[in-house]
C-alpha positions in Angstrom: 103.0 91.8 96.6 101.4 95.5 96.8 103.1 98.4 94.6 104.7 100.9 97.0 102.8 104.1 98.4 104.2 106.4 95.5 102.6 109.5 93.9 102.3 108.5 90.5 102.9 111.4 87.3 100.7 110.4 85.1 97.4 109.7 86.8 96.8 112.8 89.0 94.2 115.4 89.2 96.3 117.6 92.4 99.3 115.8 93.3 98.5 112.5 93.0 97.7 111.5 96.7 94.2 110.0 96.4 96.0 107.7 92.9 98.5 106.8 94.3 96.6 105.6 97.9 93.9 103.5 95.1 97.3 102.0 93.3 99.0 101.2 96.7 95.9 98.7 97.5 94.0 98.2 94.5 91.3 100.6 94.8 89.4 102.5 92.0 90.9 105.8 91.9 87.7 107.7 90.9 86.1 105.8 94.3 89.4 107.1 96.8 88.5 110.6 95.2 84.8 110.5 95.7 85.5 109.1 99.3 87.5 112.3 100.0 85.1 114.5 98.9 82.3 113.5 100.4 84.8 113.6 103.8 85.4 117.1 103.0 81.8 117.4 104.1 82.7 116.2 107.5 84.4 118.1 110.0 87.8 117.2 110.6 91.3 117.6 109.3 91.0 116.0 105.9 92.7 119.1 104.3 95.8 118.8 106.4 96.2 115.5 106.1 96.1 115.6 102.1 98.6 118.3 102.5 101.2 116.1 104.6 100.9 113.5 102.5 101.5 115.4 99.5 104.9 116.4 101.3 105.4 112.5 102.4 104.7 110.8 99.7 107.3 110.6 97.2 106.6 110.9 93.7 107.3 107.8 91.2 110.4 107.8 89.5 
């Protein structure tokens, strides 16, 4: 069974979004991170989407 989509406290650089997506399906964290840089490149709305999940996922307990 998968962990739940949670921002974790203790692994973040921001607010945790990019950890917590890695933990949720067993990624490398420093590859989700790389993989949104280099989107950040790209146009699109990678900025706004960070930003609403920041707001919808909640932190771990």
């Amino acid at each position: 069974m998968a962990a739940q989509l949670m921002r974790p406290q203790d692994s973040k650089m921001i607010a945790g979004v990019c950890s917590g997506i890695a933990r949720r399906f067993g990624w490398s964290t420093g590859l989700v991170r790389l993989a949104f840089v280099i989107s950040c490149v790209l146009p699109g709305p990678q900025i706004l989407i960070y930003i609403a999940l920041w707001i919808l996922i909640p932190k771990t307990p």
